[in-house]
C-alpha positions as MATLAB code, in Angstrom:
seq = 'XXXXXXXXXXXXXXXXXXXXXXXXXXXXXXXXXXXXXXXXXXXXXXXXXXXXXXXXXXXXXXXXXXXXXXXXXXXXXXXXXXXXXXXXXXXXXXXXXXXXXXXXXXXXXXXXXXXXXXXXXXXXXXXXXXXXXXXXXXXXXXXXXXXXXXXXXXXXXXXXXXXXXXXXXXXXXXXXXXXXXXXXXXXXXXXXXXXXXXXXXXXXXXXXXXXXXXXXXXXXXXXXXXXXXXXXXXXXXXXXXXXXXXXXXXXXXXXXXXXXXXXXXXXXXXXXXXXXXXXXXXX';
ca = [
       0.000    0.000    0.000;
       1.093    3.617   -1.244;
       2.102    6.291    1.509;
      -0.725    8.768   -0.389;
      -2.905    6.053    0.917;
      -1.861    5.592    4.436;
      -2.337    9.375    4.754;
      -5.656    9.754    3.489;
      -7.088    7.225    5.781;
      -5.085    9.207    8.414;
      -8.250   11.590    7.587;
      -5.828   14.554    7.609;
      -9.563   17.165    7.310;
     -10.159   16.013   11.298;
      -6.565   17.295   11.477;
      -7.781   20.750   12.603;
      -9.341   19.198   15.616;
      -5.959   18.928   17.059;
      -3.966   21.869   15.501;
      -6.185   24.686   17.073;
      -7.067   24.263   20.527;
      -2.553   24.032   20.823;
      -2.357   27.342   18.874;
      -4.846   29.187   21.040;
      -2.964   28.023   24.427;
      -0.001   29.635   23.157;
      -1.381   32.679   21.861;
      -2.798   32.741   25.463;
       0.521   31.699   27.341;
       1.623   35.441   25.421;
       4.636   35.882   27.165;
       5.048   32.978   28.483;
       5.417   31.121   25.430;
       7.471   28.118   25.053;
       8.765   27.231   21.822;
       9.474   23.646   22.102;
       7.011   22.392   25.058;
       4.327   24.013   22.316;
       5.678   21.712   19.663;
       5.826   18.629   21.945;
       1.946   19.468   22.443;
       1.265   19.864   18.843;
       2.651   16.488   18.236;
       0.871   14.610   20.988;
      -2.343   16.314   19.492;
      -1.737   15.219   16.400;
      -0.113   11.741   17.128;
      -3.497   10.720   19.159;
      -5.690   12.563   16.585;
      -4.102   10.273   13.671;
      -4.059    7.111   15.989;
      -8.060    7.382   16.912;
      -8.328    7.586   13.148;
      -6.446    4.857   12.248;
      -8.018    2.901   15.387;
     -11.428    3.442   14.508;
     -10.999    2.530   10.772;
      -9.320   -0.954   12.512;
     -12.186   -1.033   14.849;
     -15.325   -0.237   12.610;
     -13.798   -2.614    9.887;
     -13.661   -5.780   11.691;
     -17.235   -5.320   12.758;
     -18.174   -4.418    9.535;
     -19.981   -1.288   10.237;
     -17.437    0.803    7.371;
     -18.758   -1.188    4.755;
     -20.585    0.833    1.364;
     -19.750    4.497    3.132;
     -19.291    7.395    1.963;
     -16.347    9.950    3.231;
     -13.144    9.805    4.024;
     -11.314    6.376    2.754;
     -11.166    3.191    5.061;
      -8.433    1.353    4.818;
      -9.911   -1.933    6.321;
     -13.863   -1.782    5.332;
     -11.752   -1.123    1.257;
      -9.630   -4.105    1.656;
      -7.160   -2.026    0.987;
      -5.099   -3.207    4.170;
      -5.300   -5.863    6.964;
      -6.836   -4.990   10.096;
      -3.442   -6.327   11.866;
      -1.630   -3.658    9.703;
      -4.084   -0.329   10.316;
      -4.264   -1.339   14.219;
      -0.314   -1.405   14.564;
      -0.602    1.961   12.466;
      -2.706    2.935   15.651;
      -0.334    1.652   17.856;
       2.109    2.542   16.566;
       0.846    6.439   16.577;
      -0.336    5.819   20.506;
       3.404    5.032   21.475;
       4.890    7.980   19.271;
       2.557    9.784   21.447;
       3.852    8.361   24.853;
       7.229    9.240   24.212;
       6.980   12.726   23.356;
       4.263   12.861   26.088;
       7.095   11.384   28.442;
       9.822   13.845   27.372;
       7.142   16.892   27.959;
       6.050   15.391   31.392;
      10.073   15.500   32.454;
      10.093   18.881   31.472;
       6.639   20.097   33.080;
       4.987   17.412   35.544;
       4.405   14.094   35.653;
       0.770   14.437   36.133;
       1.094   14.500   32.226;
       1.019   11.221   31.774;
      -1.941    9.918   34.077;
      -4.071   12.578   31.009;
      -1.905   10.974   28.512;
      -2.830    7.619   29.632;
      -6.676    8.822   29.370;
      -6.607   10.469   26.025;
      -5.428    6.819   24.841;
      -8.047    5.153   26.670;
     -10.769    6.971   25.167;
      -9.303    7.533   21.780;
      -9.105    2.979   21.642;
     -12.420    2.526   23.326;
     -14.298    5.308   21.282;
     -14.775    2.360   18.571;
     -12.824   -0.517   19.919;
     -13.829   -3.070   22.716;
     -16.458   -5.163   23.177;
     -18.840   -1.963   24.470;
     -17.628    1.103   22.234;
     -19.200    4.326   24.006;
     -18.774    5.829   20.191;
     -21.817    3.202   19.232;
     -23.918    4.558   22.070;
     -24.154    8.226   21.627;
     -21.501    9.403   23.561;
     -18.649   10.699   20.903;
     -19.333   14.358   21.064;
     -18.860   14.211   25.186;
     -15.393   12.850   24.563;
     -14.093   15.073   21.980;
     -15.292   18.192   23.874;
     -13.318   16.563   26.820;
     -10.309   15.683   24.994;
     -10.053   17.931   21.852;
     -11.273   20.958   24.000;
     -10.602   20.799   27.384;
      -7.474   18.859   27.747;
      -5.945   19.813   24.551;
      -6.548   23.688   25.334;
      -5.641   23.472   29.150;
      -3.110   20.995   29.160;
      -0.923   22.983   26.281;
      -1.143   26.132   28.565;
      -0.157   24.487   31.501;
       2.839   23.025   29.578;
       3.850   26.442   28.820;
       3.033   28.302   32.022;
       2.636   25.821   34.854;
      -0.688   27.267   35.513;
      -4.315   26.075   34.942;
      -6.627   29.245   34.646;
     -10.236   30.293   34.854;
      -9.365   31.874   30.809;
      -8.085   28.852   29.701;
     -10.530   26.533   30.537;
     -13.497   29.511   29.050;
     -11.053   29.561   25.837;
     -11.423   25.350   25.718;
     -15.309   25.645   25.237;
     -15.104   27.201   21.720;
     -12.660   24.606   20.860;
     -14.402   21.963   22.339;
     -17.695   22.737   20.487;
     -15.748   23.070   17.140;
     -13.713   19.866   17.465;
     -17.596   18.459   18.442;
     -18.885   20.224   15.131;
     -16.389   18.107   13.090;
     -17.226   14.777   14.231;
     -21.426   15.941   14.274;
     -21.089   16.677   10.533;
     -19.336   13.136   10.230;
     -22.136   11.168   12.195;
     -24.889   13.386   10.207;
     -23.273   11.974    6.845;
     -23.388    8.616    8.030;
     -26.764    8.557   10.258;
     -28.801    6.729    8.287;
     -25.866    3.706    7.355;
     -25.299    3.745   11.291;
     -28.912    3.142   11.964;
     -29.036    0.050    9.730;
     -25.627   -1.305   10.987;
     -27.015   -0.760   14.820;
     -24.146    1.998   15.511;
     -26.637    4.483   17.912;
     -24.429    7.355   17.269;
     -25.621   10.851   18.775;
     -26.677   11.604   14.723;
     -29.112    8.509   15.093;
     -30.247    9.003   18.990;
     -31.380   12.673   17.979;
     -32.683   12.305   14.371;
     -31.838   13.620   10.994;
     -33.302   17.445   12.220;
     -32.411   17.706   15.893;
     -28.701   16.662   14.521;
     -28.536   19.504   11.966;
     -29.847   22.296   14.512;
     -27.284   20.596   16.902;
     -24.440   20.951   14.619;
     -25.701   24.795   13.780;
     -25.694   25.056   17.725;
     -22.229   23.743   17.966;
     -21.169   26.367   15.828;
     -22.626   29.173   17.027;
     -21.611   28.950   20.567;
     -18.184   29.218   19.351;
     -19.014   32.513   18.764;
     -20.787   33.353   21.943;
     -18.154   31.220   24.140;
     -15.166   33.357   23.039;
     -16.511   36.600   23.725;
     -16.468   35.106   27.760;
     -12.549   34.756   27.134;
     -12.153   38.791   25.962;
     -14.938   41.183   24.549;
     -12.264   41.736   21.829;
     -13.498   38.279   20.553;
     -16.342   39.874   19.060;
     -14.206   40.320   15.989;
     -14.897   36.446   15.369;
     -18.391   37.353   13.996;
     -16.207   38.608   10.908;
     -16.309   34.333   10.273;
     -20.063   34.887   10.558;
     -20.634   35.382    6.544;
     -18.209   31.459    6.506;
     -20.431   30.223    9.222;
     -23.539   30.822    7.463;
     -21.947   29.025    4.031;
     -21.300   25.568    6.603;
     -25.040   25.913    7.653;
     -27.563   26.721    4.628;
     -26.600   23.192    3.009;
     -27.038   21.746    6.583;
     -30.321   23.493    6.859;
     -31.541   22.863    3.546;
     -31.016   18.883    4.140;
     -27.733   18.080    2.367;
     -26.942   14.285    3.147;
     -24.744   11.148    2.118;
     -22.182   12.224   -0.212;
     -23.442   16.313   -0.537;
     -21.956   16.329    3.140;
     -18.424   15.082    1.920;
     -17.409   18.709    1.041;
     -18.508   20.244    4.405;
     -16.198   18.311    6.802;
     -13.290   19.564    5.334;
     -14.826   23.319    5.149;
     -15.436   22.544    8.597;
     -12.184   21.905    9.581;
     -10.820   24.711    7.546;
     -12.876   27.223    9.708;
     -12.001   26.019   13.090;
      -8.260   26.753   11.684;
      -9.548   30.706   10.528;
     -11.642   30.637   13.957;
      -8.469   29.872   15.751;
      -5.818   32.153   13.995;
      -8.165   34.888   13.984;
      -9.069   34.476   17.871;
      -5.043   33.929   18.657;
      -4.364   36.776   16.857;
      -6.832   38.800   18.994;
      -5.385   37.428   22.203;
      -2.173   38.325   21.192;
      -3.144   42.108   20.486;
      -4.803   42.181   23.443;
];
């Protein structure tokens, strides 16, 4: 198998999901910026973001719940690799991710790793196991956890050594983003996870209460910034991109007309996190 195709069923559009919540810490950390302990961040981000990819296309395949989708490619439900091969890619990705995660705890503290330990935990069992919590509605809790919370706080307290009432405000807008990502995802795939018995949050609420929950998700970014400095405000210049991610919601885009919208999705949590950094650093 290629390299092009080991990195497209990395599903490099959820990338963003890991990417932002690091860059707003350090915008935040202002002075207090460290170089390296941000990059060590980054690259546990990304190295568990990749590995609950890869884990979930291992996990979802061998049940046979990836079979006929539409989306990003599977590597297993394709036949285009083995199961054994994808899940050591996950592994593999899940002990990249302890090492730099050990190297930052020596350098910060080695409560670190207990989280580390965690994010693992959650990112295997979000699919995998014999009682994924992924099947039963309860995806969206764990990315706001992970891919908001602990991503935002823990790479400001790996720069500053402190865990503040700003940073955990500043993790709610990236929590409901990351959440907005994988709610566009379960949306395009609602009605194949109904039939397949996969009770994803997308399936528990419905095709209509799932598109006003995504439009929810992205609005309170909005409002949830402006709690971290009134200068946030200036994100409603995104407002005009916002509205392009909902209409085709709204107007009942599904199965493959969705495809597009995940990556546009990802794309403006990026813009919605430069342009709030950016306001954190001027002010």
């Amino acid at each position: 198998m290629t390299l092009d195709t080991w990195i497209k069923g990395a599903r490099p559009r959820t990338l963003p999901a890991a990417v932002a919540p690091v860059v707003l810490a350090t915008a935040l950390a202002g002075s207090k910026f460290k170089p390296l302990e941000a990059l060590l961040a980054l690259a546990v981000s990304l190295l568990l973001q990749i590995g609950v990819n890869y884990a979930n296309d291992y996990s979802d395949g061998i049940r046979g719940t990836d079979s006929d989708r539409v989306g990003p490619l599977r590597l297993v439900g394709s036949g285009l690799a083995t199961p054994t091969s994808v899940k050591r890619a996950a592994f593999g990705c899940f002990a990249l991710a302890c090492l730099v995660g050990f190297f930052l705890a020596a350098r910060t503290s080695w409560w670190i790793i207990a989280v580390g330990v965690a994010a693992i935990g959650a990112a295997w069992y979000y699919t995998g196991g014999s009682s994924p919590y992924g099947y039963k509605g309860l995806g969206e809790i764990s990315v706001f956890v992970f891919f908001g919370i602990v991503a935002t706080m823990g790479s400001y307290y790996v720069q500053t050594g402190q865990l503040t009432r700003q940073s955990f405000l500043l993790s709610i807008p990236m929590g409901s983003l990351a959440c907005s990502l994988l709610a566009i995802n379960n949306l395009r795939d609602r009605a194949k996870d109904e039939l397949v018995g996969k009770r994803t949050l997308a399936v528990r609420l419905g095709d209509k209460a799932s598109r006003y929950f995504f439009v929810l998700l992205l609005l309170s970014a909005h409002g949830a910034a402006i709690l971290v400095t009134p200068w946030a405000l200036l994100t409603l210049l995104l407002l005009p991109l916002t509205i392009r991610l909902i209409i085709p919601v709204m107007r009942g885009a599904s199965g493959r007309d969705l495809i597009p919208l995940l990556g546009k999705t990802g794309q403006f949590q990026i813009l919605f996190a430069a342009l709030l950094a950016t306001i954190l650093w001027l002010s």
